[in-house]
C-alpha angles and dihedrals in degrees: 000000000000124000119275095009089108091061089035085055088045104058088031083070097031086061096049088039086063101051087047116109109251142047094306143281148237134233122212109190128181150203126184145150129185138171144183143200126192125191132177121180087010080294123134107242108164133006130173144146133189141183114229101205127167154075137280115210130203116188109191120187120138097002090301133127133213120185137180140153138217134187082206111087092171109123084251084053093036081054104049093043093058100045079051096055087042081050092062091051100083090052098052121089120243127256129170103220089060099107138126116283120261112237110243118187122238130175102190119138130184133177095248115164142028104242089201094073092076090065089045107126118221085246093056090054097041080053098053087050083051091051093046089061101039086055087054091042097046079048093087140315091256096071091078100160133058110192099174132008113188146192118168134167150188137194134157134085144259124214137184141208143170145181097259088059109262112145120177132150140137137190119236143180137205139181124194131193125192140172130176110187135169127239108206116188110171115320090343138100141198133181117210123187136194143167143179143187144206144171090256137003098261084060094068123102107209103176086057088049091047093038090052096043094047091040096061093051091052098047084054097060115106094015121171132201110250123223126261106276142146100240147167099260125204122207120206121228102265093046087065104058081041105062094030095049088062089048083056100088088061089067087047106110093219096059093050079055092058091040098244108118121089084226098059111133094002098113107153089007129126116253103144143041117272083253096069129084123159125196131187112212136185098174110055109131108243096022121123105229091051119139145142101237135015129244084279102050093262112146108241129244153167110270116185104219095177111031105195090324094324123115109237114165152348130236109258147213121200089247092045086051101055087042097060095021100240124127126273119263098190096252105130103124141187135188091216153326083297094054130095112221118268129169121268143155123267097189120349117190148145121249109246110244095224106277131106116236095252086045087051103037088049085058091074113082084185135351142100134306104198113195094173147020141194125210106040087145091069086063095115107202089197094057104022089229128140152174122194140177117226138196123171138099141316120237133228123171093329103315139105105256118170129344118254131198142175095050128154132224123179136145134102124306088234080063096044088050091059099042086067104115094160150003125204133223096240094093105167126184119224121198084250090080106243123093122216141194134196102276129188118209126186124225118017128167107222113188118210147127 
């Protein structure tokens, strides 16, 4: 990417936008290089790398939308990209809200890439792979088995413009470091998995991704099922921004419009307990999804969706916005140049409630600690209802007792909001999106043997 060409492809579109029948349009254009390396046995067993180039086009004329995409940001491409979006218009159906952004001016600045992970050498990312699974290994001898050792990155930018004068755009970079692995004591074995992120390479902590790897299969050997009860549960961290990541869609516009979302037409009402309070953020320093704008050119924001157990507000589009006549979150999202934009979270996470995760977890004469679950996929956003798997620790008086495995939660996810009796201040962010803190919850029914 050469200095100034965002700005050169920019104006190329802008110029052939406004020549185009119809209100307006929008170009997306992006820039982006990425690259991965996967050892096993210290062995190389994969390594790529690929350049994502192209734009993104949005036609708007009658409350219709025409898209289309091109690797080929040449004038004749530019061209093309842009008759072929004006050709869709004519077989989408009309809606009024389907207009051109409007700019809205933001200042916000974040340090938010490592520029020194454009210089990183493929052996110095096959090396970091290599150093992720000697930590595990070095861990202890019971974690006999690496299945995947893995460094990935990526580092470019994104920028938007439209023909009401609205111009974002930033550059980013990421590096991600992963390791599943498996424990083995006797006849039994147990699979452990970690990641971690960070701006730039150099960033990365592999001896906390291989220790933690390697710590959760370990944890899991010699594992018993736990009896039937009604107990105090505590959720770890990643299960949090687990469980709470695939409850996300309920809060998507879109999906309130279409009527598939639990929370449709609940707005001030109480859904939750007066301990929780959920936030989605795009602009928490050292998250992965942080960023100054949207995929539409929509400044980002905090937006509080559950304000101490009220509903409060839903996660927007601009086109979900000037549907239901709320105002935009910045939440308008795309998995690329050849993406439409679709609502999504940037960081989605509860508010602590004021209490640090010993202080809580000495709280619990006797519950529950669960480290993983299985199942999140069941999690329905329309009905709220759920069935997990769950492996992790017994409590007693605070401590960590004997592991547990092959327990059962289900229930709805109503239920689940008012069993939050605390949130604690270790909030972590994982490369799935989603943050998560140690959170006790009363009450809970485990099924088990």
């Amino acid at each position: 990417m050469l200095p100034g060409e965002p700005d050169q492809v920019l104006d190329l579109v802008l110029e052939v936008l406004k020549q185009a029948p119809g209100e307006g349009g929008e170009v997306y254009f992006q820039d982006t290089h990425e690259s991965s390396a996967s050892v096993v046995d210290q062995r190389i067993e994969s390594v790529e790398a690929k350049q994502e180039r192209g734009i993104g086009v949005r036609v708007f004329r009658e409350g219709r939308v025409g898209f289309s995409f091109t690797p080929d940001v040449t004038a004749e491409g530019i061209q093309k990209a842009v008759e072929w979006a004006v050709a869709i218009l004519p077989h989408v159906d009309p809606e009024p809200e389907q207009i051109v952004p409007t700019p809205e001016p933001t200042t916000f600045t974040l340090p938010n890439e490592d520029p020194r992970l454009l210089g990183a050498s493929m052996e110095e990312k096959v090396d970091m792979a290599r150093r992720i699974e000697s930590c595990a290994l070095r861990f202890s001898s019971r974690v006999k088995r690496v299945r995947d050792s893995r460094y990935s990155d990526v580092w470019g930018g994104c920028w938007i413009a439209n023909t009401a004068g609205l111009r974002a755009g930033y550059t980013f970079s990421r590096a991600i470091g992963s390791i599943e692995l498996a424990a083995i004591e006797k006849q039994e074995n147990q699979t452990g998995y970690a990641s971690g992120f960070a701006l730039g390479l150099e960033q990365l902590e592999p001896d906390a991704i291989g220790i933690e790897a390697a710590s959760r299969a370990i944890n899991k050997l010699g594992a018993e099922p736990i009896s039937t009860r009604r107990t105090e549960v505590v959720l770890d961290p990643e299960v949090v921004a687990g469980v709470f990541g695939l409850l996300a869609s309920a809060f998507h516009a879109d999906n309130i419009l279409k009527g598939k979302s639990l929370f449709k037409g609940l707005l001030g009402q109480r859904m939750a307990r007066a301990t929780v309070t959920l936030m989605d953020d795009g602009r928490l320093p050292g998250a992965i999804n942080t960023g100054p704008v949207d995929g539409e050119g929509t400044p980002t924001r905090r937006t509080v969706l559950i304000d101490q157990g009220f509903l409060n507000s839903y996660l927007h589009s601009d086109f979900t916005a000037r549907r239901m006549k709320a105002s935009r979150t910045g939440n308008a999202q795309r998995g690329g140049y050849l993406s439409f934009p679709h609502i999504g979270t940037n960081t989605l996470f509860l508010k602590p409630t004021g209490i640090n995760r010993k202080t809580l977890l000495g709280t619990v004469a006797r519950g529950v600690y669960v480290s993983e679950v299985m199942g999140l996929h069941t999690i329905d956003p329309i009905s709220g209802d759920f069935s997990l798997g769950a492996v992790g620790w017994e409590i007693e008086n605070g401590s960590m007792a004997r592991p547990v495995q092959k327990m059962g939660i289900s229930g709805n996810i109503r239920d689940l909001l008012h069993s939050v009796a605390a949130v604690a201040d270790d909030l972590r962010f994982f490369a799935s999106g989603p943050a998560g803190s140690t959170v006790l919850l009363e009450g809970i029914s485990i099924s088990g043997s």
